[in-house]
The first five atom37 places (N, CA, C, CB, O) and aatype in JSON, in Angstrom:
{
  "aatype": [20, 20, 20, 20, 20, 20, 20, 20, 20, 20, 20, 20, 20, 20, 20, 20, 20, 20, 20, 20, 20, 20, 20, 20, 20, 20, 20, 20, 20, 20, 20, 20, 20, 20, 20, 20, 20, 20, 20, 20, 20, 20, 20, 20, 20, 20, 20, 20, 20, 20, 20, 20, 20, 20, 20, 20, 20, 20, 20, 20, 20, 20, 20, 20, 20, 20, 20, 20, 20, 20, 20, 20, 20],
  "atom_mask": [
    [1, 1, 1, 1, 1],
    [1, 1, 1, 1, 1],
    [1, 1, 1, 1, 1],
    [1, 1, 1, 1, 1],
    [1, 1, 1, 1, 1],
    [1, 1, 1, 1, 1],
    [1, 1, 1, 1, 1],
    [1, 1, 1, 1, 1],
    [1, 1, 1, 1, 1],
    [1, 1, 1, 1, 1],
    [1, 1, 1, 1, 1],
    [1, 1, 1, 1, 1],
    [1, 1, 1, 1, 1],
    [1, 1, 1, 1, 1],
    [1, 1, 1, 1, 1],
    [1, 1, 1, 1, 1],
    [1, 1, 1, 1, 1],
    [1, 1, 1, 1, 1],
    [1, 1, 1, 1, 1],
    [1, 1, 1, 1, 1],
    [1, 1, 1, 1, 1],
    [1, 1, 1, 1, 1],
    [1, 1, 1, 1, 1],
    [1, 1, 1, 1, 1],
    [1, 1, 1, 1, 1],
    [1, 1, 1, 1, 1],
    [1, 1, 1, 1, 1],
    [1, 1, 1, 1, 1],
    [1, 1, 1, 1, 1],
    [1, 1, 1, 1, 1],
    [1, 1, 1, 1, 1],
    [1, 1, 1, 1, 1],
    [1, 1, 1, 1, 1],
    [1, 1, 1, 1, 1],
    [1, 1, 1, 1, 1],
    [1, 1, 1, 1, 1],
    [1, 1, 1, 1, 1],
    [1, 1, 1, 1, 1],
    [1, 1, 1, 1, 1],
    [1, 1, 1, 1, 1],
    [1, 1, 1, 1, 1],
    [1, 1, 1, 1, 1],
    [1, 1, 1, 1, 1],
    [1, 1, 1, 1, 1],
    [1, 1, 1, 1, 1],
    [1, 1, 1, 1, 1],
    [1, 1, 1, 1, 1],
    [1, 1, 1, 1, 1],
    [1, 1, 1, 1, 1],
    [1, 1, 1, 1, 1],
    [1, 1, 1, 1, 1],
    [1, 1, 1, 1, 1],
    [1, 1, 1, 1, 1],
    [1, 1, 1, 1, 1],
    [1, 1, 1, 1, 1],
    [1, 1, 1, 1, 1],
    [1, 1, 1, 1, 1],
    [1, 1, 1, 1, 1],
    [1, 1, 1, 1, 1],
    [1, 1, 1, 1, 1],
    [1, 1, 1, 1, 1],
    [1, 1, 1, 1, 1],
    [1, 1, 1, 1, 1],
    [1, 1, 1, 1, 1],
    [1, 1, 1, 1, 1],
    [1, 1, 1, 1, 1],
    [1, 1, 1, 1, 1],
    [1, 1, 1, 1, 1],
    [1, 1, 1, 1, 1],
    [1, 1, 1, 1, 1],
    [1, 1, 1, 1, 1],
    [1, 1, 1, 1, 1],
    [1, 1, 1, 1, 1]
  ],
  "atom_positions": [
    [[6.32, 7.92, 17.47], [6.0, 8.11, 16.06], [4.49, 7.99, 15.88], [6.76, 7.07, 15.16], [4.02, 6.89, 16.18]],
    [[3.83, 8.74, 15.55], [2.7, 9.57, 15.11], [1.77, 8.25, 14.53], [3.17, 10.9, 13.87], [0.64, 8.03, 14.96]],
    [[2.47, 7.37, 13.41], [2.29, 6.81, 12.43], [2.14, 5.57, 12.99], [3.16, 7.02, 11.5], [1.16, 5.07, 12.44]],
    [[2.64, 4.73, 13.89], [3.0, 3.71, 13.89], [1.64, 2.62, 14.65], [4.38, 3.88, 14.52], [1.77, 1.4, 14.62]],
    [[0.54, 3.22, 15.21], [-0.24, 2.51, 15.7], [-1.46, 1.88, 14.37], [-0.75, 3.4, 16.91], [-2.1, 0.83, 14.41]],
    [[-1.45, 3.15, 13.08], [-1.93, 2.78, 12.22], [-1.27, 1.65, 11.24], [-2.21, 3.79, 11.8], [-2.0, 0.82, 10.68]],
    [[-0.09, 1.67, 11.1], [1.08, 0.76, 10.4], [0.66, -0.45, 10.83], [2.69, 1.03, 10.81], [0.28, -1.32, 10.05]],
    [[0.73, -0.65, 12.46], [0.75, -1.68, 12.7], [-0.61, -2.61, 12.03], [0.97, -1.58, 14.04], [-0.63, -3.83, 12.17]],
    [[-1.57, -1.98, 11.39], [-2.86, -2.4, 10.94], [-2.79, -3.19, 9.59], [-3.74, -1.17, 10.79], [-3.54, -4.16, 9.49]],
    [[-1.88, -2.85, 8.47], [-1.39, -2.74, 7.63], [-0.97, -4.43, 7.57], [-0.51, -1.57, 7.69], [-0.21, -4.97, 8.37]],
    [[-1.72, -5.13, 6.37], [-1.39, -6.35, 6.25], [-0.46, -6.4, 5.04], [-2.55, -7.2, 6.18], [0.43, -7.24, 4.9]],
    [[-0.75, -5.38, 4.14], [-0.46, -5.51, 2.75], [1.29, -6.13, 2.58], [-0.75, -3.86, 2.03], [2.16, -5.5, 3.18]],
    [[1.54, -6.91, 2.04], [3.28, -7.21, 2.14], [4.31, -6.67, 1.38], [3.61, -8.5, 1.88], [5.51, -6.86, 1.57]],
    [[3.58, -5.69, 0.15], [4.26, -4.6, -0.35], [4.34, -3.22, 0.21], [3.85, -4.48, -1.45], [5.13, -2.4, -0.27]],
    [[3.61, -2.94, 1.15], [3.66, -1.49, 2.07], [5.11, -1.31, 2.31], [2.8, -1.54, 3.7], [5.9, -2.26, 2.39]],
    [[5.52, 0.2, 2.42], [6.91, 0.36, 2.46], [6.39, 1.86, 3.7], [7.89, 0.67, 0.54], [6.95, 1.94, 4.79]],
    [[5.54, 2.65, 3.37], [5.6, 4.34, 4.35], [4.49, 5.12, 4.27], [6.76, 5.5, 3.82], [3.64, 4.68, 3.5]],
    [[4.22, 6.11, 4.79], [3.13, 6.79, 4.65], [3.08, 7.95, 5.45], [2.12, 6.03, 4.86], [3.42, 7.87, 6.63]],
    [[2.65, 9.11, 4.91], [2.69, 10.41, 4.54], [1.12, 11.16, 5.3], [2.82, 10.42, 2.71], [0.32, 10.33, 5.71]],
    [[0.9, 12.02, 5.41], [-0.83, 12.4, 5.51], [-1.38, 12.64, 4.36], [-1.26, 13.68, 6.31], [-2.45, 13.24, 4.38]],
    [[-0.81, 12.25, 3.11], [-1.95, 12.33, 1.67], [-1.17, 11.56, 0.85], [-2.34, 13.99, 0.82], [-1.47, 11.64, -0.34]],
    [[0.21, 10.47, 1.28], [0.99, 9.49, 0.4], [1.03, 8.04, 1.08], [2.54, 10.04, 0.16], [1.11, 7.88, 2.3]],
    [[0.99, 7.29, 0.39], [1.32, 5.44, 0.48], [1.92, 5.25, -0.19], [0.45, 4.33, 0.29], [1.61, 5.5, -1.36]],
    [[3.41, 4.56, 0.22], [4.4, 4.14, -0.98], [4.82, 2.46, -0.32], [6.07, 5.48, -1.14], [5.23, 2.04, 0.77]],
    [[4.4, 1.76, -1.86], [4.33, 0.84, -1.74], [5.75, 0.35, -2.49], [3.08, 0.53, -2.06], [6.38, 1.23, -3.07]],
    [[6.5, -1.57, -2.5], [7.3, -1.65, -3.79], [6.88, -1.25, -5.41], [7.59, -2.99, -3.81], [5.77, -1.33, -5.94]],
    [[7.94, -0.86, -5.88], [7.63, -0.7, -7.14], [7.32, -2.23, -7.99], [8.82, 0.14, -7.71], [7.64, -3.35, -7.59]],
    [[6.6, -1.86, -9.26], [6.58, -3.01, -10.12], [8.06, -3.82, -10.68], [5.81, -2.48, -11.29], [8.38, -5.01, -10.7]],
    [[8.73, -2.57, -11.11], [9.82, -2.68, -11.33], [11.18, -2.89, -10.17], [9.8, -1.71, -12.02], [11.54, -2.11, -9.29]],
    [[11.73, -4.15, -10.52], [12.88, -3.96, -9.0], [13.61, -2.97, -8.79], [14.0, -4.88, -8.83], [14.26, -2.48, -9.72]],
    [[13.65, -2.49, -7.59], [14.29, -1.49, -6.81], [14.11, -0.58, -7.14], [15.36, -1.46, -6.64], [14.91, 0.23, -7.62]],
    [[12.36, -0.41, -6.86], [12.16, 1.41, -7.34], [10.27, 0.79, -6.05], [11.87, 2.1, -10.4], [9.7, -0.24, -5.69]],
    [[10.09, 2.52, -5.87], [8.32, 1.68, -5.5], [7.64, 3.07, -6.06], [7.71, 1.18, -3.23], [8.08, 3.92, -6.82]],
    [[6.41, 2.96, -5.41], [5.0, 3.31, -6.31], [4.55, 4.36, -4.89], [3.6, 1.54, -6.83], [4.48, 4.08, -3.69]],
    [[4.35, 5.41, -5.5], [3.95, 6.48, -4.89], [2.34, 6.7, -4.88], [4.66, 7.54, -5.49], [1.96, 6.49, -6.03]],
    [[1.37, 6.99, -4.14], [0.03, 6.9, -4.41], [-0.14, 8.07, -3.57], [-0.78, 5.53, -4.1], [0.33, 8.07, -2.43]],
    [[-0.93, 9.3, -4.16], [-1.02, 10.47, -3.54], [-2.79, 10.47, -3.34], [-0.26, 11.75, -4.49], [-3.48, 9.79, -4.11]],
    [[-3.08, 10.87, -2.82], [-4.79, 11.46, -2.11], [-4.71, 12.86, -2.03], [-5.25, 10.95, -0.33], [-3.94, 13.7, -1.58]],
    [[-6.09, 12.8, -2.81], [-6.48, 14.18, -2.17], [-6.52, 14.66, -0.75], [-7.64, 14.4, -2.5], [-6.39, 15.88, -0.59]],
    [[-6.66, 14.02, 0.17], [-6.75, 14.43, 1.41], [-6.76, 12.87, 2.33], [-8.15, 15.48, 1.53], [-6.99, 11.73, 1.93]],
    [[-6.43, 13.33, 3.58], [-6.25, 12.09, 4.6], [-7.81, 11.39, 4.59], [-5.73, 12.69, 6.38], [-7.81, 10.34, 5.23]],
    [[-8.8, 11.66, 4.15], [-10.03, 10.86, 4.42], [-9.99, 9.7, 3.55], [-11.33, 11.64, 4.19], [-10.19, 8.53, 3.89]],
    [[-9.58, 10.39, 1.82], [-9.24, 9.27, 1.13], [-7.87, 8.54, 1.15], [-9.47, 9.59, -0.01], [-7.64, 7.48, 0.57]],
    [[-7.3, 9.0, 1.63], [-6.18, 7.53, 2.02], [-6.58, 6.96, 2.81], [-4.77, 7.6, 2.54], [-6.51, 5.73, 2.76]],
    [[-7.19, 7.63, 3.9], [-7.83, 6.44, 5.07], [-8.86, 5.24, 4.67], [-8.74, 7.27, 6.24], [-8.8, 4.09, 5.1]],
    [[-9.85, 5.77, 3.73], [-10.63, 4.92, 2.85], [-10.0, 3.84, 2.19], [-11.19, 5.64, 1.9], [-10.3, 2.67, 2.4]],
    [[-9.0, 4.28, 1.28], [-8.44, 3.15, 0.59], [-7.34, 2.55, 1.54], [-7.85, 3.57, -0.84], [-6.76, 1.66, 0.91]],
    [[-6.91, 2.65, 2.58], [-5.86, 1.56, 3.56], [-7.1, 0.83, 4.5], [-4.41, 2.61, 4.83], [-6.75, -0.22, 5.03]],
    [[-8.23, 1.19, 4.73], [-9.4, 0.39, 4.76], [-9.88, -0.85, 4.34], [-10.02, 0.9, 4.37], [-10.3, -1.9, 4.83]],
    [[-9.57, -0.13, 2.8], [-10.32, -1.2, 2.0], [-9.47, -2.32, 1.14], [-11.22, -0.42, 1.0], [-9.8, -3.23, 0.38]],
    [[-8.31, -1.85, 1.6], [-7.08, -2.44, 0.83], [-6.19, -2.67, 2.52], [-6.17, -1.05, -0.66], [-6.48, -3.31, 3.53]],
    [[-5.26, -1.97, 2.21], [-4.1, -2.1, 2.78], [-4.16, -2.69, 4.15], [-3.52, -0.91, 2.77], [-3.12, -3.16, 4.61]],
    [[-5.34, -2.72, 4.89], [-5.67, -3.68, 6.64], [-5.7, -4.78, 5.95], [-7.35, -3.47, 7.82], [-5.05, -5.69, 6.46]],
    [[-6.33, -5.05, 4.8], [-6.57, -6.68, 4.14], [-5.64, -7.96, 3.89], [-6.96, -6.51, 2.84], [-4.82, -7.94, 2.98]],
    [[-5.76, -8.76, 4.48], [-4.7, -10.0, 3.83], [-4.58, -10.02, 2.39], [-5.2, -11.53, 4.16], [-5.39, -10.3, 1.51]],
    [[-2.69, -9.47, 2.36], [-2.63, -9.62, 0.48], [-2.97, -8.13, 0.14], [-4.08, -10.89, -0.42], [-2.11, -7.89, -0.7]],
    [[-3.71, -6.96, 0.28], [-3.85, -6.31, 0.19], [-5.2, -5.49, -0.88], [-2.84, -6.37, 0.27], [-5.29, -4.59, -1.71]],
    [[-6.39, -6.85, 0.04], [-7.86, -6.65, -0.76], [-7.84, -6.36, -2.29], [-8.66, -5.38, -0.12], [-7.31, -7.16, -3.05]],
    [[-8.27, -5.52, -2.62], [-8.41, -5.32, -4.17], [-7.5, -4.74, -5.05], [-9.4, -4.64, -4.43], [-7.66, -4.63, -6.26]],
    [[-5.97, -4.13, -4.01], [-5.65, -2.71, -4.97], [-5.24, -3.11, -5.89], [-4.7, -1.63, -4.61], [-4.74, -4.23, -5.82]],
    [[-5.25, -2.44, -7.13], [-4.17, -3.01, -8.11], [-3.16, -3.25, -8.17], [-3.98, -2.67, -8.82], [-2.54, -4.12, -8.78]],
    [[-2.73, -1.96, -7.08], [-0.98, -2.71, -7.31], [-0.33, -3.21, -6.65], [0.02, -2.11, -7.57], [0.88, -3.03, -6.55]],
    [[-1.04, -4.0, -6.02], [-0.85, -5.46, -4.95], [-1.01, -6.27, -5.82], [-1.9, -5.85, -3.65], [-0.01, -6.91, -6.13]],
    [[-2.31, -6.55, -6.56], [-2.53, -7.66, -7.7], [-1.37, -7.79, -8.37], [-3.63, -7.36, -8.77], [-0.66, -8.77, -8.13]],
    [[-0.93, -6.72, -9.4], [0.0, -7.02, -10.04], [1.92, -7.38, -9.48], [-0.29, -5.97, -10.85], [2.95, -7.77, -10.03]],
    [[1.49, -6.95, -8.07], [3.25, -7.12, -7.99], [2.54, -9.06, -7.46], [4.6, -5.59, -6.16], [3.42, -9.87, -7.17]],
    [[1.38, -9.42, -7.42], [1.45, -10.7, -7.09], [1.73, -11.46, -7.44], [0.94, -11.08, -6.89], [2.4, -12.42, -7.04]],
    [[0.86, -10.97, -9.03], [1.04, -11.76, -10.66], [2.59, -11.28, -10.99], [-0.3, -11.04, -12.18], [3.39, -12.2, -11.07]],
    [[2.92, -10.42, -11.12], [4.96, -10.28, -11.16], [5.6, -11.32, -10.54], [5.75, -8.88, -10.22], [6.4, -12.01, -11.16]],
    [[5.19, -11.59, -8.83], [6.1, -12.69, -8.67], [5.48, -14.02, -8.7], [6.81, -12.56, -7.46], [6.2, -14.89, -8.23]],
    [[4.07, -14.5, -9.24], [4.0, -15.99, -9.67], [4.45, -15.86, -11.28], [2.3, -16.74, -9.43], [4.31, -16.79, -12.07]],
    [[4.96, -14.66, -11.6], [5.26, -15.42, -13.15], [6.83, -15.52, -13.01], [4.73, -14.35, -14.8], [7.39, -16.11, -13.94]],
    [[7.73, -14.98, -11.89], [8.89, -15.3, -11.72], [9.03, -16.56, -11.43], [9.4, -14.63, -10.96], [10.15, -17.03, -11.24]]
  ]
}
């Protein structure tokens, strides 16, 4: 699998798959997730960079918020 040496990089704990221009992460909502499309593989590579290698999943937003979702559970 094509995919899997980059995956393994991937700290984020909502990551679910990934596409050559998609990242689908959990949804906000239970049992659904969040689709994130790129214009092209340079910018997904940029943002799993700058996010998704990161403990917690650096800045993205929608790591933040599924964080804040489960400390307010």
């Amino acid at each position: 699998m094509a995919n899997k040496p980059i995956e393994a990089l991937i700290k984020c704990p909502f990551y679910l798959k990934l596409t050559e221009d998609t990242i689908t992460c959990e949804g906000y909502i239970n049992n659904t997730c969040m689709l994130t499309r790129f214009k092209n593989s340079e910018q997904k590579k940029a943002h799993m960079q700058e996010n998704c290698f990161l403990e917690n999943g650096g800045s993205c937003f929608m790591a933040k918020s599924l964080f804040r979702k489960y400390d307010e559970e």
